[in-house]
C-alpha positions as CSV (number, residue, x, y, z in Angstrom):
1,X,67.9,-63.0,15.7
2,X,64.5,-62.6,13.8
3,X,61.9,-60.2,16.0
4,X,59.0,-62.8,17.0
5,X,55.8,-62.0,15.4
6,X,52.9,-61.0,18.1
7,X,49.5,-62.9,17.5
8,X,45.9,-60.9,17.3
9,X,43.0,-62.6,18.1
10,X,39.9,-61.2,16.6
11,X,36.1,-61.5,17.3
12,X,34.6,-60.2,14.3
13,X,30.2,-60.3,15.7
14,X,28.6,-61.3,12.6
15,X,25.4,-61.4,13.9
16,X,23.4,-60.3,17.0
17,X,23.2,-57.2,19.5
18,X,27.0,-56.5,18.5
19,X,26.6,-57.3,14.9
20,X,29.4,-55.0,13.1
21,X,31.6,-54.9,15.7
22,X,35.3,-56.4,16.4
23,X,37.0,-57.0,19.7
24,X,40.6,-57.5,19.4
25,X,42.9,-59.4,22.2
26,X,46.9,-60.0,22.4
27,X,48.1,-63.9,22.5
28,X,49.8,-64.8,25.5
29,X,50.2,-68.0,26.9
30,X,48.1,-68.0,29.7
31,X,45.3,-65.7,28.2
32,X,41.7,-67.3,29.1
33,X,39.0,-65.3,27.2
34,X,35.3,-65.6,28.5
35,X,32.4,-65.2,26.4
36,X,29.1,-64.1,28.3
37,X,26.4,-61.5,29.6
38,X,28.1,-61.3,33.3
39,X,30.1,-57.7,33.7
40,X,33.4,-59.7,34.4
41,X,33.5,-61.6,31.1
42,X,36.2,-60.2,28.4
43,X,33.5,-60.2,25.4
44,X,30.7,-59.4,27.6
45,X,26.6,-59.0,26.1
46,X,24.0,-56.9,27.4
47,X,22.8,-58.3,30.6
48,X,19.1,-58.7,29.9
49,X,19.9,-60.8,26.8
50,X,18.4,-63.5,28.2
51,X,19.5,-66.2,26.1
52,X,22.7,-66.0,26.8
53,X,24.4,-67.5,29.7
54,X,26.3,-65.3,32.7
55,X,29.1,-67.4,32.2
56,X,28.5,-69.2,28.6
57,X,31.7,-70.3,27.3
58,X,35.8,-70.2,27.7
59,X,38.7,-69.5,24.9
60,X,42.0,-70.9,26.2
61,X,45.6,-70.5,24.4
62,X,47.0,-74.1,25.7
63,X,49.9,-74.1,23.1
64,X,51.6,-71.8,20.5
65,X,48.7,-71.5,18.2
66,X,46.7,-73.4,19.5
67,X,43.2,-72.2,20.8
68,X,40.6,-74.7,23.3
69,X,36.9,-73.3,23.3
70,X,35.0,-74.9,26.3
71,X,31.4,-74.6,26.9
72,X,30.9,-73.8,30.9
73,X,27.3,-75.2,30.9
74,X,25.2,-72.8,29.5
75,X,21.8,-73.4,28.9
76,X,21.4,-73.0,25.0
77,X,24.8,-74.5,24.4
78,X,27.8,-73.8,22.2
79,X,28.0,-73.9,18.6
80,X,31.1,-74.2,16.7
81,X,30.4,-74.4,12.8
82,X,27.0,-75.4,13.6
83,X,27.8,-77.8,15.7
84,X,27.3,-78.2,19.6
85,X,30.2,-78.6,21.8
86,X,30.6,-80.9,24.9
87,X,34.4,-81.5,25.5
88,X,37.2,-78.9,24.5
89,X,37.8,-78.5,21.0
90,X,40.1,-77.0,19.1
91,X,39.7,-73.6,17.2
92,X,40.6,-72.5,14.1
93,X,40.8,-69.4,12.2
94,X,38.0,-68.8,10.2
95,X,35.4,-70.8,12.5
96,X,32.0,-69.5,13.6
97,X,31.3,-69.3,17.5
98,X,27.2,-69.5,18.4
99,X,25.8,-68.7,21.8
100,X,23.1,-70.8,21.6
101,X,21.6,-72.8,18.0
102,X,20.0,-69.4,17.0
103,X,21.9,-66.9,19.3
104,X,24.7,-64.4,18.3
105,X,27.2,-65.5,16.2
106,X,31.2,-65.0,16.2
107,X,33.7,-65.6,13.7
108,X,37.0,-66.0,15.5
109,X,40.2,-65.4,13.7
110,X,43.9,-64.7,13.7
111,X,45.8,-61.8,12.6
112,X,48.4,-62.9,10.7
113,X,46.8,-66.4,10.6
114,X,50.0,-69.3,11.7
115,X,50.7,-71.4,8.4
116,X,48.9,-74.3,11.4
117,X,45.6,-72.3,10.5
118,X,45.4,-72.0,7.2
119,X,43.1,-74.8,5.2
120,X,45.0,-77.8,3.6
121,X,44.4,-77.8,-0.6
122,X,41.1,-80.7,-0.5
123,X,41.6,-83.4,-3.2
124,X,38.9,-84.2,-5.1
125,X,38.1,-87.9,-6.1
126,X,37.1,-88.0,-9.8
127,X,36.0,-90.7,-11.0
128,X,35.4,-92.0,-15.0
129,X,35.5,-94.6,-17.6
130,X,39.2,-95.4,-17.2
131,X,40.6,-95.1,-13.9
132,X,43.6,-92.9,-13.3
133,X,46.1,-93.9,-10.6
134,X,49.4,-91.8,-9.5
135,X,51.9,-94.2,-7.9
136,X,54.8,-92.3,-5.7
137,X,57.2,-93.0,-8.3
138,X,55.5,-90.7,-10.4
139,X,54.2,-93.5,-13.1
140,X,51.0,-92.5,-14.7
141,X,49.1,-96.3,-14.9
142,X,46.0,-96.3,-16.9
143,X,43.2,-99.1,-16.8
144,X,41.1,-100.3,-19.7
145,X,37.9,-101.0,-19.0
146,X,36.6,-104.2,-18.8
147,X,36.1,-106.3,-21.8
148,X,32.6,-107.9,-22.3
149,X,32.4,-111.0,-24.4
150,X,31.1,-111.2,-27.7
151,X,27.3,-111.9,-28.3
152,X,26.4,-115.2,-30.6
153,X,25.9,-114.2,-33.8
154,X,22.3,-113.8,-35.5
155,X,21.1,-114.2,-38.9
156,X,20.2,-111.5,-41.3
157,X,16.5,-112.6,-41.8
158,X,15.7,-112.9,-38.5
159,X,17.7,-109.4,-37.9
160,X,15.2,-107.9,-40.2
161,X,12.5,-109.1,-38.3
162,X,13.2,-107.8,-35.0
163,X,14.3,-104.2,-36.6
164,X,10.6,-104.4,-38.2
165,X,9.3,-105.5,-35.1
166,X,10.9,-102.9,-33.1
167,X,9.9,-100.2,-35.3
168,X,5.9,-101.2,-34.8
169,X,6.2,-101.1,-31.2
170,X,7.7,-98.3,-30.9
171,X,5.2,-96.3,-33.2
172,X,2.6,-97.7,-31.1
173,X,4.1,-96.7,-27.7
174,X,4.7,-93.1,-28.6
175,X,1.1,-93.0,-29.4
176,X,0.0,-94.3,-26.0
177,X,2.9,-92.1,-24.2
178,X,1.1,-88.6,-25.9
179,X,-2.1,-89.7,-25.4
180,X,-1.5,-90.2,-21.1
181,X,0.0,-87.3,-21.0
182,X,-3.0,-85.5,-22.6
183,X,-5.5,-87.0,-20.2
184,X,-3.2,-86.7,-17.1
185,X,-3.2,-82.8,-17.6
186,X,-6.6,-82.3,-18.9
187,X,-7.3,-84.2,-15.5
188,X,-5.3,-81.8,-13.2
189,X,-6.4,-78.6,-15.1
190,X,-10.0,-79.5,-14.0
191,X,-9.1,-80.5,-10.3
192,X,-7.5,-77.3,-10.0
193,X,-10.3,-75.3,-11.6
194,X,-12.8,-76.9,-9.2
195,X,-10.7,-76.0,-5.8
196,X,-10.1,-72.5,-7.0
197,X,-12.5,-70.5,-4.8
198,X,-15.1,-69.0,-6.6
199,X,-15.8,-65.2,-6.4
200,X,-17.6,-64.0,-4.0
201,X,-18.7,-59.9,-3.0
202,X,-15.9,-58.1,-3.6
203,X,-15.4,-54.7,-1.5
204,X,-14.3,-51.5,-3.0
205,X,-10.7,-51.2,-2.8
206,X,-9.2,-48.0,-1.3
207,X,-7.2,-45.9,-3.3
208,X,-4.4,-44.2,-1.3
209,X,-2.0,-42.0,-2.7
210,X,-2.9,-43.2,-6.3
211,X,-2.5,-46.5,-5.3
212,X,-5.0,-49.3,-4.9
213,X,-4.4,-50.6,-0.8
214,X,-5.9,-54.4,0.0
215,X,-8.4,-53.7,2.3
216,X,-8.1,-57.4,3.3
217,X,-5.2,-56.8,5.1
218,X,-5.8,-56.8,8.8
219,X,-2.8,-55.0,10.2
220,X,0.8,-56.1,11.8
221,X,0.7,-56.3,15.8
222,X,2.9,-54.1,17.9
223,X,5.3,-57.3,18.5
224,X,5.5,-57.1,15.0
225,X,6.1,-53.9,14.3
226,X,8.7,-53.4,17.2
227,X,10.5,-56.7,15.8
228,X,10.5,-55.1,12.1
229,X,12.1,-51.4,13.2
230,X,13.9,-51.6,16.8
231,X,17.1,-51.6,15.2
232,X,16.0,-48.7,12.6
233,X,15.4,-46.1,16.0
234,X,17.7,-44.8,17.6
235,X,18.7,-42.9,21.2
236,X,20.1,-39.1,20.7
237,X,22.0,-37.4,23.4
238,X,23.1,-33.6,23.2
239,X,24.6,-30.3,24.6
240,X,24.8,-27.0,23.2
241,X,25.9,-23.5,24.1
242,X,24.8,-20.0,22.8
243,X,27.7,-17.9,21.1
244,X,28.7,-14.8,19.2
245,X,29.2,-15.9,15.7
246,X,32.1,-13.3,15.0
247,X,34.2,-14.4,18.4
248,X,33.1,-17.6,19.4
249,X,32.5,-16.3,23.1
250,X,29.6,-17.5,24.9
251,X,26.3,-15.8,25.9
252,X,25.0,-15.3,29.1
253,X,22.1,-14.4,31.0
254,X,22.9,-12.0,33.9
255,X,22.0,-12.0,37.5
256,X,22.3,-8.9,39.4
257,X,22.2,-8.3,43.2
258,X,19.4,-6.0,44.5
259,X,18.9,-5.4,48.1
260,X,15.9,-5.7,50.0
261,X,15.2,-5.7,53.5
262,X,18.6,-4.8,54.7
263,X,20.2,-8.0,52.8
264,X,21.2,-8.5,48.6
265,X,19.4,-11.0,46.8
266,X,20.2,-11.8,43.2
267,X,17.5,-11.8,40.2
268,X,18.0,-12.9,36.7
269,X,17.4,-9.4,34.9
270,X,15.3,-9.3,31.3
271,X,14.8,-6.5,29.1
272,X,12.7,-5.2,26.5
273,X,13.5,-4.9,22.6
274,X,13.1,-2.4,20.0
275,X,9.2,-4.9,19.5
276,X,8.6,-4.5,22.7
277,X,9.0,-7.9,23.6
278,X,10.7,-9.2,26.9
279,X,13.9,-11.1,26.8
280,X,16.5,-12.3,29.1
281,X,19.7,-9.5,29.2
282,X,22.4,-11.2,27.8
283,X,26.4,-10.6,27.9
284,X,29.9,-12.4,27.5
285,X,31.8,-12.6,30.2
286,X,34.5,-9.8,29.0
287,X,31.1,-7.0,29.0
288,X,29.6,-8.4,32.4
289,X,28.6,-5.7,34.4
290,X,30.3,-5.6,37.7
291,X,29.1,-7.8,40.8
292,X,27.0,-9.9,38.3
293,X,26.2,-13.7,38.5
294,X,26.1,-15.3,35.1
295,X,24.3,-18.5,33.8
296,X,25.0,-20.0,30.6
297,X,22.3,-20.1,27.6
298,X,22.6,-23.8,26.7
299,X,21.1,-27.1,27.6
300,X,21.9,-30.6,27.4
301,X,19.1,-33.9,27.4
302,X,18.4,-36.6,24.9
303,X,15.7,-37.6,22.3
304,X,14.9,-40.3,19.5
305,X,15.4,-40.4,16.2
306,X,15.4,-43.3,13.3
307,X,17.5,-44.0,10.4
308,X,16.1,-42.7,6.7
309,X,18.8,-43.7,4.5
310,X,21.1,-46.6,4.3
311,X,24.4,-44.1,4.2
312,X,23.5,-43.0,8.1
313,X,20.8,-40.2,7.5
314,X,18.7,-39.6,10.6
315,X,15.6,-38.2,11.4
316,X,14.9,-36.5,14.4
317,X,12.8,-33.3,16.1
318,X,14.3,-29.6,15.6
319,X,14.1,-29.1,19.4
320,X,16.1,-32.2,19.9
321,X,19.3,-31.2,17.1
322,X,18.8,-27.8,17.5
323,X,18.0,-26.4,20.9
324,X,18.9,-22.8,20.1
325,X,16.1,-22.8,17.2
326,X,13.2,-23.7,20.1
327,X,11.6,-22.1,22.5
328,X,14.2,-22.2,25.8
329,X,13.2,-23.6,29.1
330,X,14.9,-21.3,31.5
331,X,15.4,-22.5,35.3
332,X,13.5,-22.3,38.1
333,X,15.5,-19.1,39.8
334,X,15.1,-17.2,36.9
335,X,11.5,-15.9,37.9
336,X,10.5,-13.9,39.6
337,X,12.9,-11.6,37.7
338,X,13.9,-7.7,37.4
339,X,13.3,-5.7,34.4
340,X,15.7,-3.4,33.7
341,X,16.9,-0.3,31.1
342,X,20.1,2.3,30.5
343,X,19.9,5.5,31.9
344,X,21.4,8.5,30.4
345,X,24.7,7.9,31.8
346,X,24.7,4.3,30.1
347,X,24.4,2.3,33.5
348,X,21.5,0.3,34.0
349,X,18.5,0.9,36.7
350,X,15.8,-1.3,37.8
351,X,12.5,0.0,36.4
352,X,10.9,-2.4,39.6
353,X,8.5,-4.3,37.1
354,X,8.3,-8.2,38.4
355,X,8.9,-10.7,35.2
356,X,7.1,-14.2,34.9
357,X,7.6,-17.5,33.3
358,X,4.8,-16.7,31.4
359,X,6.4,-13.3,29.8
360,X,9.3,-15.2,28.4
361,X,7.7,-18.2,27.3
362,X,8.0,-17.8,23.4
363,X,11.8,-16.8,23.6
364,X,14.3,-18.5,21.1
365,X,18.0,-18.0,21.8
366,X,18.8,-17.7,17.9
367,X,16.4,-15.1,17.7
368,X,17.5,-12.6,20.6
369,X,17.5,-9.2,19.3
370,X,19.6,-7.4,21.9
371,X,22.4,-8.7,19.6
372,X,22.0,-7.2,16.4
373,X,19.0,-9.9,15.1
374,X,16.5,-7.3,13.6
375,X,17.2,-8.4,10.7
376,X,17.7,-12.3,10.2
377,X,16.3,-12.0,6.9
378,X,19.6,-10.4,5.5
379,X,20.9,-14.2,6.4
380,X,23.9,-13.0,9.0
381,X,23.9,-14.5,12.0
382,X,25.2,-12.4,15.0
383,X,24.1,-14.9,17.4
384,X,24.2,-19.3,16.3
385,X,24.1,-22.1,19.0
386,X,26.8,-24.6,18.8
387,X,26.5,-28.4,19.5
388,X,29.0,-29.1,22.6
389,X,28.3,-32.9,21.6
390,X,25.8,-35.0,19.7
391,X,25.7,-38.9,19.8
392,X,23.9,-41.4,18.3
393,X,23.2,-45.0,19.6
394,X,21.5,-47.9,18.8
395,X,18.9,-50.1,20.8
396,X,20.4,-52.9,23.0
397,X,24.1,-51.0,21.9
398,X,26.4,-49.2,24.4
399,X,28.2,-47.8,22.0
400,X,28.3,-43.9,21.1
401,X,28.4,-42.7,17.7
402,X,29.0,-38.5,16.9
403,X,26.6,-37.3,14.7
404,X,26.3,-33.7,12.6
405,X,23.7,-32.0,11.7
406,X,22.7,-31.7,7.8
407,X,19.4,-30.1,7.9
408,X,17.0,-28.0,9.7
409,X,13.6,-26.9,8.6
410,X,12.5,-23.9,9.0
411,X,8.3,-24.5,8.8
412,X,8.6,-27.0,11.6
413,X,10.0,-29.3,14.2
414,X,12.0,-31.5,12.4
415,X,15.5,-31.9,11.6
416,X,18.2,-34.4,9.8
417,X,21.2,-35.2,11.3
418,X,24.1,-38.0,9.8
419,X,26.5,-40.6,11.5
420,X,29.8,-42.3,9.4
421,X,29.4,-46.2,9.2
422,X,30.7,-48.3,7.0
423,X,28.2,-50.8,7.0
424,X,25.0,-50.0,5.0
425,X,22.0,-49.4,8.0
426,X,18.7,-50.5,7.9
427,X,16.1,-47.8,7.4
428,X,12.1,-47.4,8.3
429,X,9.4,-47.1,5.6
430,X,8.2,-44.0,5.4
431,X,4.5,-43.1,4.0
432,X,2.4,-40.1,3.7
433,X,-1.4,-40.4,4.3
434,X,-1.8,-37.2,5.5
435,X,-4.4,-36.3,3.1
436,X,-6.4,-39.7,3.7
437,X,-6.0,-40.6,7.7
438,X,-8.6,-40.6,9.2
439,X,-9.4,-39.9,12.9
440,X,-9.5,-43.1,15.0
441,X,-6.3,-45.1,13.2
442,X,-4.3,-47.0,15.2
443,X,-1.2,-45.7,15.6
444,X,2.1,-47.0,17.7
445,X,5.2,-45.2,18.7
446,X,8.9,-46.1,19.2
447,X,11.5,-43.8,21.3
448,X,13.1,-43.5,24.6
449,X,10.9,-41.6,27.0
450,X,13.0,-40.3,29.8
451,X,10.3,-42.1,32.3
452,X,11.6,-45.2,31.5
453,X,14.4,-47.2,33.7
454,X,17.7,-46.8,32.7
455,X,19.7,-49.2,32.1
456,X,24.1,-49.6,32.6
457,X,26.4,-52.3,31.8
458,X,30.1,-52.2,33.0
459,X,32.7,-53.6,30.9
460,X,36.3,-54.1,31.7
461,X,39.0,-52.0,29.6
462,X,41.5,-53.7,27.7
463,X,43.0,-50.4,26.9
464,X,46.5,-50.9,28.5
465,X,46.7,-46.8,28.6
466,X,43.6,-46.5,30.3
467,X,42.3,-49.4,32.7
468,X,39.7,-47.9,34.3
469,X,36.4,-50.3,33.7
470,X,33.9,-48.3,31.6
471,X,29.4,-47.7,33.1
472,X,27.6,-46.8,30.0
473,X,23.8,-46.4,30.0
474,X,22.4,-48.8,27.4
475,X,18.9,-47.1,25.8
476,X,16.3,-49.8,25.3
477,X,12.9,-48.4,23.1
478,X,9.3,-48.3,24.7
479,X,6.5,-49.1,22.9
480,X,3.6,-46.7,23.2
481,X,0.1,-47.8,21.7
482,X,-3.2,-45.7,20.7
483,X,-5.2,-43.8,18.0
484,X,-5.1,-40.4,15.8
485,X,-7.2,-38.7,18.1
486,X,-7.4,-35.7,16.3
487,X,-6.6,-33.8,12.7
488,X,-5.0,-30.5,13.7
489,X,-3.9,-28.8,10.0
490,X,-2.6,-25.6,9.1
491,X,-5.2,-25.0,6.5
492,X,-9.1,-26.0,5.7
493,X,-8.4,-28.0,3.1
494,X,-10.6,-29.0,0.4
495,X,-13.9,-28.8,1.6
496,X,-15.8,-26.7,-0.2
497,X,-16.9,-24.3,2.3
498,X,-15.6,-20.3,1.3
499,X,-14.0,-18.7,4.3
500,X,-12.0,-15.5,4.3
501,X,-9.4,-16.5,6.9
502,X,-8.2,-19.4,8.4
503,X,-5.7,-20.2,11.4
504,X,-4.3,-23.2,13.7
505,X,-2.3,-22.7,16.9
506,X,-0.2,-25.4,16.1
507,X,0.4,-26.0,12.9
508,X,0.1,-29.4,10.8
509,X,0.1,-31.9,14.0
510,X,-1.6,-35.3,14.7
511,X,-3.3,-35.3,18.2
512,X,-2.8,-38.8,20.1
513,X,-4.3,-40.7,22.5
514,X,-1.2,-41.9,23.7
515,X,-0.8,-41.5,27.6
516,X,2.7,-43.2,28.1
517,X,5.3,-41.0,26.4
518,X,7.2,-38.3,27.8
519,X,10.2,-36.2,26.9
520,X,12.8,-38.6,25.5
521,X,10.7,-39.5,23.0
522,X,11.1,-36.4,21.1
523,X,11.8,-37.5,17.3
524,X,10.9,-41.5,17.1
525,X,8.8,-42.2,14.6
526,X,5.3,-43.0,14.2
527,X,3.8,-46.0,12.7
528,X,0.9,-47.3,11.1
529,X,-0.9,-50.6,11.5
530,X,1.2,-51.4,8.5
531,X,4.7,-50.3,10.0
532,X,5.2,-47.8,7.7
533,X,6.4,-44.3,9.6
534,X,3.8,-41.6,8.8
535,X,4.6,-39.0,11.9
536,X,7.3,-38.0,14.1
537,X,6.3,-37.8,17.6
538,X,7.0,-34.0,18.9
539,X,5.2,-33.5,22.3
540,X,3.2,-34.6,24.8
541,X,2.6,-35.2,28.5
542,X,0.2,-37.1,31.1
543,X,-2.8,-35.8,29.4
544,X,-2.2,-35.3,25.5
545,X,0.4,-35.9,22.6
546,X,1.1,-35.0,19.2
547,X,3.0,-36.1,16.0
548,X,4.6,-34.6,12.9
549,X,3.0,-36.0,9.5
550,X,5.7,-37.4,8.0
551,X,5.3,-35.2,4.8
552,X,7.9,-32.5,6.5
553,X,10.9,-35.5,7.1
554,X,9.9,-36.5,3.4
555,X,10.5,-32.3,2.3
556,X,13.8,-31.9,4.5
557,X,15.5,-34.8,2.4
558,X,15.0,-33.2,-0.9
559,X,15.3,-30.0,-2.6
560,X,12.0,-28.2,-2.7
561,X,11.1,-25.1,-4.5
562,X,9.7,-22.7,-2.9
563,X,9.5,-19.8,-5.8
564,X,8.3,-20.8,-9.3
């Protein structure tokens, strides 16, 4: 007795929020699939797609192989091969499922396809001079054409004639043909000249990057430059820990108890290095001293980024890949703490000094120094953070992608990271005007500030190993409008004037007036009034923020020589 063959039906999303993606469901007899944007549906759509209906349409097996679509009156309809349904109607692989005459679109299919759903052979109907007919007894019948009778005869004189005849006319005609057609397009040629508009002041044009820009151009909205690039940006979340490179153990920062005032209280304890510098005191668990409290060195949040390549290359901020590479926010019981040193015997003593926020505030993890770091030039690393987990998803998507990272520079806050896809992405513009912005350009950016609302959809497993329904945050980008406030640059540039030394407390940054950003927003781009990216958005608060020229994204994806 043959095994019976078990059906897959498949949702390949062609187009739309889910565009790429395929849902996959077993045949059964009584399986009812619903399409829609309500949580209970099977193929459900992000709720505040608006378009699309809570409940918007129904796919019922009724018979082997057979497959009913029913619209459940939604209010943009249900397209089947272009066409809107009313009554049930029958699907077959290979057809095209629309929510809605310009809404997402489905291509539903069968895996393996029933011989009922493959295409019959289509006969064409070709027709010519004789007429071809194929009788079931497999007799090939052919038709002469029909016969016209024969003219009445003419004489050979008046034959002549008419040839002669002929000949004069058609001389004549050819003459009169050429000449119309001279004087009908010696006629339009003048029309045309006389609408074309005539020249008028022409303004310099600007020369940008050794390029002439059209100074007529008047700039794309926000709308439009949102519409052109919010599948292009993308929502980063992260965790990372602090390790020793030649173990793998993790770093700590240790709390010891001191008492005071009859009772023990515990204080996160800091040190000073061979500079003179204060750091936190670190250990691994196996070397804590005894009695102490220890809190990880890691962190965990989320940032922007957008894609710079078509194979998956993304970029982002340093502080967002990296965390370890960036000056590390400790927490709020860390301060007031205890300095502390060895004594002779090799314990440790409190030397009674209070430590602040403030004394700690330039601290990088990579670059503690009570583990071996004097000397990072010799390129070995006692100390490295390790990503825990890095994901990558796109606007309107709930879906989580792992990303690695390929690049970091090490001049300034900006690094490239890379998701697997096979489909080719779509990727931003990117253009650097740093040496011709000027103050006062409008400017927008694109990311996911962490003041903005959050937003979760639920959607039902169909995992028969795991059930449980699945609440995923999807990330939705915020527009944030304004100006180049300011030029903040690393060096004087070109202007003529001789000075002897030169410094910025920054670095190469563009100063915003842009009030509604926030952390989140971390690595999404920058745009010009031509939504082209020419920064990458690095910091800010309630009062002031700043962006990356573009120039250090444009660096990190090549190889640049720094020796000659």
């Amino acid at each position: 007795m043959s095994e019976q063959v078990q059906t897959t039906i498949l949702f390949r999303h062609t187009d739309g929020p889910k565009k790429g993606q395929t849902e996959k469901f077993t045949a059964t007899n009584d399986l009812e699939i619903r399409i829609g944007r309500g949580p209970t549906n099977q193929v459900a759509f992000d709720p505040a797609i608006d378009t699309i209906s809570r409940d918007h349409c129904s796919i019922k097996v009724t018979l082997p192989d057979t497959y009913e679509i029913t619209d459940l009156k939604s209010k943009n309809g249900t397209y089947v091969n272009g066409k809107q349904i009313n009554d049930k109607t029958v699907l077959m692989a290979g057809d095209t499922i629309k929510l809605g005459k310009e809404g997402p679109a489905i291509e539903f299919d069968l895996d393996p396809r029933p011989a009922s759903h493959i295409k019959k052979t289509r006969v064409l109907d070709i027709t010519s001079a004789k007429e071809t007919k194929v009788f079931d007894t497999g007799t090939k019948i052919t038709t002469a054409p029909a016969t016209v009778a024969p003219k009445e005869a003419i004489g050979k004189q008046t034959m002549q004639h008419m040839i002669q005849e002929s000949e004069r006319k058609g001389k004549k005609g050819l003459l009169i043909t050429i000449a119309s057609v001279v004087v009908i397009f010696t006629t339009a040629g003048f029309i045309m000249y006389n609408k074309k508009p005539k020249p008028g002041p022409q303004l310099p044009p600007q020369i940008v990057n050794n390029y002439i820009k059209d100074t007529s151009f008047k700039g794309l909205t926000p709308a439009q430059i949102v519409k052109a690039n919010e599948s292009k940006v993308v929502f980063i979340e992260l965790g990372w820990k602090l390790e020793l490179t030649a173990t793998g153990e993790q770093l700590y920062h240790v709390y010891l108890p001191f008492k005071s005032n009859g009772s023990s209280e515990y204080y996160a304890c800091y040190w000073q290095n061979s500079q003179g510098n204060t750091e936190p005191y670190l250990t691994t668990k196996a070397n804590a001293p005894d009695g102490a409290r220890l809190v990880p060195i890691g962190g965990f949040g989320s940032g922007s980024g957008f894609v710079v390549d078509e194979r998956g290359f993304i970029i982002t901020n340093r502080h967002v890949a990296a965390g370890w590479l960036t000056s590390y926010h400790f927490r709020s019981d860390a301060f007031p703490g205890i300095m502390i040193s060895n004594d002779s015997k090799g314990g440790l003593y409190m030397e009674g000094l209070k430590v602040q926020e403030d004394d700690v505030s330039s601290w990088v993890p990579a670059e503690a120094m009570n583990y071996n770091r004097k000397n990072i030039q010799s390129g070995i690393k006692a100390i490295d953070g390790r990503l825990s987990y890095l994901d990558v998803t796109f606007a309107n998507n709930s879906l989580r992608t792992p990303a690695k990272v390929v690049r970091i520079s090490d001049v300034h806050d900006v690094a490239m990271i890379k998701i697997e896809l096979p489909e080719t992405l779509q990727k931003v513009e990117m253009y650097d005007d740093h040496n011709s912005v000027e103050v006062g350009s409008p400017v927008v950016v694109l990311g996911y500030p962490g003041m903005s609302p959050d937003q979760y959809v639920e959607r039902n497993s169909q995992d028969a190993f795991n059930t449980n329904p699945n609440i995923v945050k999807v990330p939705v980008p915020t527009l944030s409008t304004g100006n180049i406030g300011r030029l903040v640059k690393s060096s004087p540039g070109s202007t003529g004037a001789r000075v002897d030394g030169y410094m910025s407390s920054m670095g190469d940054y563009y100063q915003l007036t842009i009030n509604s950003t926030g952390p989140g927003n971390s690595g999404g781009p920058m745009f010009d009034d031509h939504g082209r990216v020419t920064g990458i958005y690095s910091a800010g608060s309630a009062k002031m923020s700043y962006a990356i020229p573009i120039r250090y994204a444009i660096d990190l994806m090549g190889r640049q020589e720094v020796i000659k």
